[in-house]
C-alpha positions, 0 to 999 in steps of 0.5 A, a space after each residue: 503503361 506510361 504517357 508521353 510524358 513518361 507519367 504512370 497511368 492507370 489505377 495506382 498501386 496500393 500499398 500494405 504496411 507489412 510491419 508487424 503488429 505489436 499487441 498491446 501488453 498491459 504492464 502488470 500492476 500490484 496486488 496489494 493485501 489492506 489492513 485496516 485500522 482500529 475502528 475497523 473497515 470504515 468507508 475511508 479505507 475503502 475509498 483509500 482502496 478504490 484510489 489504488 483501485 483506479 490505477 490498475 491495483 488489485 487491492 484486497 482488504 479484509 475485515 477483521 471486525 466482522 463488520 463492525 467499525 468504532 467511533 474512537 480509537 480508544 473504542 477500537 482498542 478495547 475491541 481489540 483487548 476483548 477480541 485478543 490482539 494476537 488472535 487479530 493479528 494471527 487472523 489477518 496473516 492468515 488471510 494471505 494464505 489465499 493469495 499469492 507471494 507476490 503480495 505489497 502488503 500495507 497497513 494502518 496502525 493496528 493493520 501496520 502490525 500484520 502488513 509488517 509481519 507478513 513482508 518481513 516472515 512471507 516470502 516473495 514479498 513486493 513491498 511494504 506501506 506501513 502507514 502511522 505506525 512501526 515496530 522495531 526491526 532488533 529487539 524484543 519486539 521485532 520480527 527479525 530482520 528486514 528481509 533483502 530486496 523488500 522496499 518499504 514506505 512509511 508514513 505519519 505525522 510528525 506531531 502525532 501523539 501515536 506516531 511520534 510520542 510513542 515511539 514508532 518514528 524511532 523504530 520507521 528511522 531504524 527500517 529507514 537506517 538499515 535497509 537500502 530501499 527505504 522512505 520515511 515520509 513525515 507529513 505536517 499536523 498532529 492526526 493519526 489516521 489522516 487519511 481516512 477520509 470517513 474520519 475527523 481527523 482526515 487531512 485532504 492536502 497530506 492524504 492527496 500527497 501520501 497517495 500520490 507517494 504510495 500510487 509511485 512506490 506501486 508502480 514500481 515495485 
């Protein structure tokens, strides 16, 4: 009822909120399959792992040493000669046979050999990060031509004796050439596994910045 001042009296009127409720939905985040380089799994590419980690990706990474990790990369490789390179490379793409399609699969150097195989025979692939190393997509030595609709990233330095004396840069500015969705990104200095924090030839400032990179590419494909 009302007063004389026609203001309402009595207990006031309590109002519900019937707008639905809108369940909070995580967007989905990458998987991501991580070879290691030629001295092995070190405690640098795991941290690397663990920043992809932080942000929401799983992040699988093998080990194709068996535990073992090496000092130099000359003592990785003449692990690799003994073991057999294309036996290495045959056990790490048989370590996607568990997991599903829909894989980013990146690599550094002799881990760049399998992630690059696996993105361009696998189908369903996401994406590919190919770090400090290429092979060419024509040529003797190419898995065929780059599969549509797979973006890539490719990082190393622009000095390096590797990346660039060897000719991997040639083969990144072919990828880079003949697919639309495509990143080089050359980084200042002379190092070849930069950014394995467990290694003298870690780059802080360009690691910080390839990560940023890579953490962008995966939350978008």
């Amino acid at each position: 009822m009302s007063d004389v001042d026609g203001n309402w009296r009595g207990s006031p009127v309590q109002l519900r909120d019937k707008r639905p409720t809108i369940p909070h939905v995580r967007l989905p985040m990458a998987e991501v399959l991580l070879f290691h380089h030629a001295q092995g799994l070190t405690p640098g590419v795991i941290a690397f792992a663990d920043e992809l980690r932080a942000a929401g990706h799983a992040v699988h990474t093998p080990d194709l040493f068996d535990g073992q990790t090496f000092g130099s990369i000359d003592e990785g490789m003449a692990h690799i000669k003994a073991a057999g390179f294309d036996e290495l490379r045959a056990r790490g793409v048989g370590t996607a046979d568990d997991l599903p399609n829909e894989l980013v699969y990146a690599g550094m150097s002799f881990g760049e050999s399998i992630a690059q195989e696996l993105a361009q025979t696998r189908p369903g692939a996401r994406g590919a990060i190919l770090m400090y190393s290429a092979i060419p997509i024509s040529g003797e030595w190419a898995f065929g031509p780059w599969p549509d609709g797979v973006p890539v990233q490719i990082h190393g330095m622009d000095n390096d004796p590797i990346f660039v004396g060897e000719g991997d840069i040639e083969a990144a500015r072919e990828i880079v050439a003949a697919v639309d969705d495509a990143e080089l990104f050359l980084y200042p200095g002379d190092q070849h596994y930069f950014s394995d924090s467990s290694l003298p030839s870690y780059d802080p400032a360009a690691t910080a910045l390839l990560t940023e990179r890579v953490l962008a590419f995966l939350a978008r494909v």
